[in-house]
C-alpha positions as CSV (number, residue, x, y, z in Angstrom):
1,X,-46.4,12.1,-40.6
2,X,-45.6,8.6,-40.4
3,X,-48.4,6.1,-38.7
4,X,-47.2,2.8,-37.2
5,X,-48.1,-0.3,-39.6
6,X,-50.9,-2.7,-38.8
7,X,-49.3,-5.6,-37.4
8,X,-50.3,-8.4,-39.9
9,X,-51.2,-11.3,-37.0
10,X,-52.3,-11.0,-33.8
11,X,-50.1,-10.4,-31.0
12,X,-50.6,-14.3,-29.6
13,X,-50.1,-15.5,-33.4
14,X,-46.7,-16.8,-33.1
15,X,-47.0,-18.9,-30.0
16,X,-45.0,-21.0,-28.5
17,X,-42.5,-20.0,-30.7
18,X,-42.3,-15.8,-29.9
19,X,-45.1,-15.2,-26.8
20,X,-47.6,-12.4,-26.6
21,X,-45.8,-10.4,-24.4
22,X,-43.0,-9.9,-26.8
23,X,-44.9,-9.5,-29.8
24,X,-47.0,-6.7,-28.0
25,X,-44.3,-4.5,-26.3
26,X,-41.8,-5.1,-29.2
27,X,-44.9,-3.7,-31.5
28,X,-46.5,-1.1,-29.3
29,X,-43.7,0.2,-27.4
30,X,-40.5,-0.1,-29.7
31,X,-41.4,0.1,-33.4
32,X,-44.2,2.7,-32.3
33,X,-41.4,4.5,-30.2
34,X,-39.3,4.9,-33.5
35,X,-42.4,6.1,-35.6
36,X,-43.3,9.0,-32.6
37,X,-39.5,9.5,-32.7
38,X,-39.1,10.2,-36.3
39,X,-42.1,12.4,-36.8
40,X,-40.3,14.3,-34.2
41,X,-37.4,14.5,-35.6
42,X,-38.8,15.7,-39.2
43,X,-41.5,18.0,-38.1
44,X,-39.4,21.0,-39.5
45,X,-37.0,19.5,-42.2
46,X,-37.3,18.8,-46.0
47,X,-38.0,15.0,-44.3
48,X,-41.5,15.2,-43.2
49,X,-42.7,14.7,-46.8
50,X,-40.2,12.4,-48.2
51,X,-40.9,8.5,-48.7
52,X,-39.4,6.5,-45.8
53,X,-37.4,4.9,-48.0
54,X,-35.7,7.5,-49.9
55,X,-34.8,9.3,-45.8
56,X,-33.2,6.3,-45.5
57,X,-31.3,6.4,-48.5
58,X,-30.8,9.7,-48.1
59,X,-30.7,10.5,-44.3
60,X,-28.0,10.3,-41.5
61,X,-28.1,10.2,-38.0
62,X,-31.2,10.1,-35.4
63,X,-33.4,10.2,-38.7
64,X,-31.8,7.9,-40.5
65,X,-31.7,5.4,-37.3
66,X,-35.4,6.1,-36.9
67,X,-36.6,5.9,-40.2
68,X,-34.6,2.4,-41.1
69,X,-35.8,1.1,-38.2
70,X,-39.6,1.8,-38.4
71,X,-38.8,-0.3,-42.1
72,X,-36.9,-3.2,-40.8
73,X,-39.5,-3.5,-38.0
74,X,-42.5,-3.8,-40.7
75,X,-40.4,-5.9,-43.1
76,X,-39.6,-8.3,-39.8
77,X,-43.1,-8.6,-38.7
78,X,-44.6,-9.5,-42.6
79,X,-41.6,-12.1,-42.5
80,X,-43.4,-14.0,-39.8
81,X,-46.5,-16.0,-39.4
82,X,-48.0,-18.6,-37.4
83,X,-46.1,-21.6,-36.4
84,X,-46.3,-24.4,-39.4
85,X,-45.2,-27.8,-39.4
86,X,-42.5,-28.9,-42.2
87,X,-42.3,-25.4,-43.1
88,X,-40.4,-25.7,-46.4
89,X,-39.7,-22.9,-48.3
90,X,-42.3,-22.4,-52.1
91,X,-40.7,-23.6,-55.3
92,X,-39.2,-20.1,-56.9
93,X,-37.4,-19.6,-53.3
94,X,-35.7,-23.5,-53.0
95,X,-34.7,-22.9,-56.6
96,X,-32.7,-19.6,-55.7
97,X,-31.5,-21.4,-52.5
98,X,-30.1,-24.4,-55.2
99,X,-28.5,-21.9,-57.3
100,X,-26.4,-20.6,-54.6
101,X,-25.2,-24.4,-54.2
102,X,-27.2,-24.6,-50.6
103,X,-29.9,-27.6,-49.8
104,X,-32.5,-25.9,-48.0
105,X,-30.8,-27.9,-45.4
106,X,-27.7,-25.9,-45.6
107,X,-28.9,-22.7,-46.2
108,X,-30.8,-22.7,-42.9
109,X,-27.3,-23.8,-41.1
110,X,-25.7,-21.0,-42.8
111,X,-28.2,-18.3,-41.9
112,X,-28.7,-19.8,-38.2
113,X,-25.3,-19.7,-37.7
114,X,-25.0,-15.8,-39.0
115,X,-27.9,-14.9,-37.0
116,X,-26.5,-16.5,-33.8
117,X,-23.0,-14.9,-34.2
118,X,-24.3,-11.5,-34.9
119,X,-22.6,-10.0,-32.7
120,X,-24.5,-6.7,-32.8
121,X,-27.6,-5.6,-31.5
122,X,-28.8,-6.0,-35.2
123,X,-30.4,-8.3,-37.8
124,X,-29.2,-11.4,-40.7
125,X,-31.0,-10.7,-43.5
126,X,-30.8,-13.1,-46.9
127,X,-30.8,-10.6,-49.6
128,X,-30.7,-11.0,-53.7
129,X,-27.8,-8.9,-55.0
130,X,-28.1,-6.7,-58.0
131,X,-26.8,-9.6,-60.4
132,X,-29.6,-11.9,-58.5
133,X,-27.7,-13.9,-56.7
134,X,-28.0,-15.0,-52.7
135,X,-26.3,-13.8,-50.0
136,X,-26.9,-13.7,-46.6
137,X,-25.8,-11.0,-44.5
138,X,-25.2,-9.5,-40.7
139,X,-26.2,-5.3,-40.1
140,X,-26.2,-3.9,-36.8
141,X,-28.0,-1.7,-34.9
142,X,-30.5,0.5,-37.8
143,X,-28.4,-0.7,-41.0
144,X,-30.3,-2.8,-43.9
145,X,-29.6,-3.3,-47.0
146,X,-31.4,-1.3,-48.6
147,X,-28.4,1.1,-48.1
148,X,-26.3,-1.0,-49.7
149,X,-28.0,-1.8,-53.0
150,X,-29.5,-5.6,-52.1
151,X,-32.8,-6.5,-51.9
152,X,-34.1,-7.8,-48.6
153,X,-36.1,-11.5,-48.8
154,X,-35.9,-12.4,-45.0
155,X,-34.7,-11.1,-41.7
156,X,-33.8,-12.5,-38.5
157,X,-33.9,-9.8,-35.5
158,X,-31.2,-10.3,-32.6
159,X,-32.1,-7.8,-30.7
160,X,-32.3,-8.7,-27.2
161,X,-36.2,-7.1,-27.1
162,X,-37.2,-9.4,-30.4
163,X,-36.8,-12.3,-28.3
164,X,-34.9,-12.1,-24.0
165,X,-38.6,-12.5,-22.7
166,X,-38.8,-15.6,-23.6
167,X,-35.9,-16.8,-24.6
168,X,-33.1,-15.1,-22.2
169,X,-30.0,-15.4,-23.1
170,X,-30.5,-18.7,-25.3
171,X,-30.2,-17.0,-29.0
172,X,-29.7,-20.4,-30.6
173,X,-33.0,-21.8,-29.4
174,X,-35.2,-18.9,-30.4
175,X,-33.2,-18.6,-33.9
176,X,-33.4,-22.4,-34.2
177,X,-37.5,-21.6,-33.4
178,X,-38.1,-19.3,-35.5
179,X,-37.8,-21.2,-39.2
180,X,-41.4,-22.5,-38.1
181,X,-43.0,-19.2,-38.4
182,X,-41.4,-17.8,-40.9
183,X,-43.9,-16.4,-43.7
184,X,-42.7,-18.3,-47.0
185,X,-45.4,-16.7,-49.2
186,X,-43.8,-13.0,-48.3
187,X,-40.7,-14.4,-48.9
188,X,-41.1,-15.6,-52.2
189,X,-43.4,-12.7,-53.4
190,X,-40.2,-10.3,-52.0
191,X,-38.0,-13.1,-54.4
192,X,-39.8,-12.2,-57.5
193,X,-40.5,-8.3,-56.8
């Protein structure tokens, strides 16, 4: 059985930038709705004592769907943290950002710019690929990558419940917001993993 992850902050941790509200109902009700969800779902397969990685390498389906989105719900939440001024990325992650011939600068145009035309219910993730090199990508709906052999540093969540409380319609301005919070330390210990 599959227990919903501590959330790492408390749920007024990210204000302004993502309010209480969200943080609560997007915790409580829809990551914990896909952990009840899946433990339904594998109460009576070869699942229920499987890694939740390896169903979702290895799963299809309402399992799959459940199981990959419990995961990119805990790896969203652990990319976040409180809102921090100037917040520039560590050393090991602007060099990796370099050697993909992005500023820091650019690489936070790029990624804005792929988050906000995601066109799915979904998430932009920068990933390192197999040879180690940067790439930033869209999924939609349950996708990641770990399905598709790249390791995930950072996601952005576009779905509407991550951020329409708030934010409405206005993507851009809650994407734009959100480089203050994210958690650089998890990203750079995910870098050299």
């Amino acid at each position: 059985m599959f227990t919903l992850p501590s959330l790492p902050y408390d749920y007024n941790a990210l204000e302004p930038i993502i309010d209480a509200q969200t943080v609560e109902l997007h915790y409580s009700k829809h990551h914990q709705g896909y952990v009840n969800k899946l433990n339904e779902l594998i109460a009576d397969t070869g699942f229920k004592d499987r890694e939740l990685e390896e169903i979702i390498k290895t799963a299809d389906g309402p399992i799959f769907n459940n199981a990959s989105q419990i995961w990119n719900h805990t790896f969203y939440r652990n990319c976040l943290q409180s809102p921090q001024e100037n917040n520039q990325p560590t050393w090991s992650l602007l060099e990796a950002i370099n050697a993909n011939r992005w500023s820091f600068e650019k690489f936070k145009e790029v990624m804005t710019a792929s988050a906000v035309g995601n066109f799915w219910s979904g998430r932009t993730w920068l990933v390192k690929n197999p040879d180690g090199t940067l790439e930033i990508i869209n999924t939609s709906n349950a996708w990641s990558p770990l399905t598709l052999d790249k390791k995930p540093l950072l996601t952005v969540d576009v779905w509407e419940h991550a951020y329409y409380l708030k934010y409405q319609n206005r993507r851009v301005e809650y994407v734009t917001n959100r480089w203050n919070i994210v958690n650089r330390d998890f990203v750079e210990k995910e870098l050299e993993a």
